[in-house]
N, C-alpha and C positions, 0 to 999 in steps of 0.2 A: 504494500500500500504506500501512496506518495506521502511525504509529509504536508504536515497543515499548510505549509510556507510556500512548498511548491503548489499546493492548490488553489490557495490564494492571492498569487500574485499577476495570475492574469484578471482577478476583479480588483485588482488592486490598483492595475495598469490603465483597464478602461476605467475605471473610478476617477484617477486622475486626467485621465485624456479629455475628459465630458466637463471635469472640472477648470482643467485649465482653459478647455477653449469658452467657457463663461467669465473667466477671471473672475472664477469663486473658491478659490482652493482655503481661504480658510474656510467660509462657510460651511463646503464638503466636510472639511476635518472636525468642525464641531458636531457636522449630526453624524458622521461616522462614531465621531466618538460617543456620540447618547444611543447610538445601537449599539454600538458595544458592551455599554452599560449594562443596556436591556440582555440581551444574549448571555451575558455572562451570569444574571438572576438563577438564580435555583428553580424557581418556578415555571420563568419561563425555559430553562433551557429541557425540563420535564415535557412541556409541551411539544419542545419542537419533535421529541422523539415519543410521541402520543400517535400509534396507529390508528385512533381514534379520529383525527386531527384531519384535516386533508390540506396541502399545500397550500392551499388559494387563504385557509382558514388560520395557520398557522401565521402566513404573511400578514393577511388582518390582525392578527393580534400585535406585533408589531408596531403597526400603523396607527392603530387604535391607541397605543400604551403613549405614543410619541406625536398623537394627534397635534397637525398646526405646527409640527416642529422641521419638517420634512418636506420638503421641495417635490415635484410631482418623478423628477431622474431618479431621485433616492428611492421612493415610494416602488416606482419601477424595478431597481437595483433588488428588493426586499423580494420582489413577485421572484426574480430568478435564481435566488440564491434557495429559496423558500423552495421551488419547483423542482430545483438542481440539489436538493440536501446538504446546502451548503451555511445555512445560517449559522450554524456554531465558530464556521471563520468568522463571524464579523469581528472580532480581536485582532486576530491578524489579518486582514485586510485592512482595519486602519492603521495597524502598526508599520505597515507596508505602505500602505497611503502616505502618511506623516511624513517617511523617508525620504519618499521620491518628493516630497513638498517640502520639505529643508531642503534637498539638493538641488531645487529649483530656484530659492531663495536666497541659496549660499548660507544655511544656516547649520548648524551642528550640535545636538545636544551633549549636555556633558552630564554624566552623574557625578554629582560631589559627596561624598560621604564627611562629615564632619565628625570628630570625639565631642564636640560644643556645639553649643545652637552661636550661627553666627549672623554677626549683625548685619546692617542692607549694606554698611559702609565695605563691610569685611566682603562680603556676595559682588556688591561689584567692584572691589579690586581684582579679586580671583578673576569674573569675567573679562574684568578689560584685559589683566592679563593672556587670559585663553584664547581673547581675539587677536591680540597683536601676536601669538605666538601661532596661532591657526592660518590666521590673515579670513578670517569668516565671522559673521556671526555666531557670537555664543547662547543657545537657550540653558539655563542652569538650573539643574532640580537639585534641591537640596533633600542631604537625606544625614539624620543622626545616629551614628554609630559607635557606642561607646567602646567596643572590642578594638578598638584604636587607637586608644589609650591615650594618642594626643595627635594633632595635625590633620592633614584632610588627605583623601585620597579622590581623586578625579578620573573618569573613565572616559572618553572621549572616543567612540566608535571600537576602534581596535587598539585604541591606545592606553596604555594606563600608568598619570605619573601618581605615585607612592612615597606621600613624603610625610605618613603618619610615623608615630614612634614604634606602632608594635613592627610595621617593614623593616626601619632602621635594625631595633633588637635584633630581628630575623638575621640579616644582611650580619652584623656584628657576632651574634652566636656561629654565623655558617663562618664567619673571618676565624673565629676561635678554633675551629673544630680543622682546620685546614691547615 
């Protein structure tokens, strides 16, 4: 069987193609992202695997949950993912989505792990710095992780600088041991 990743990135692809040529790609990204919400519910992801259910009724409920939120392309998007048994992608299809919509922007998300909650001053020195060292825009999710002991760790696609204290220890104990 394909992975989720491989099956979703051809609605991933027309998702964006329909959105760029509206010049609505945020838009797209926010209700991709309120179906993914829904999808991801207990409740409803029970539904969507209800042979009770029939395609057409499963999509409704969708539609119905995200009433008024939903452009008439998306609404559409829903009938064929729903027809194709595909609605449990809609996670990654907008994870997918988002991507191709940073690289369209020149933007790049970073996860910041922090050992502290840091301040808006602290959040955008790190960014300026991430851009000037990127040459892109930086998006920044902060995230708190005490197991860090101290300093931040930032991930950057396939990148990852490591400049909390438990890496150094690490670095320092593997220096000892050599």
């Amino acid at each position: 069987m394909a992975e989720p990743s491989t099956i979703a990135r051809p609605y991933a692809e027309a998702a964006f193609r329909l959105a760029d040529e509206a010049g609505a790609l945020g838009r797209w990204s926010e209700m991709l992202a309120a179906l993914a919400m829904v999808a991801a519910d207990g409740r409803v992801r029970g539904a969507i695997g209800n042979p009770k259910l029939s395609d057409a009724q499963v999509a409704g409920l969708f539609i119905s949950i995200l009433a008024g939120k939903l452009n008439g392309e998306v609404e559409n998007l829903v009938r064929v993912l729903a027809a194709n048994g595909r609605l449990e992608l809609l996670p990654e299809i907008r994870a997918q989505f988002d991507i191709l919509k940073n690289e369209r922007e020149g933007v790049i998300e970073a996860e910041v792990q922090s050992a502290f909650e840091l301040s808006d001053a602290q959040v955008q020195d790190l960014v300026q710095r991430l851009e000037k060292k990127t040459g892109r825009k930086v998006k920044a999710r902060i995230e708190i992780n005490k197991d860090l002991i101290a300093g931040v760790r930032v991930v950057l696609g396939d990148k990852v600088i490591d400049g909390s204290a438990r890496a150094q220890l690490g670095a320092l104990e593997t220096a000892l041991k050599a």
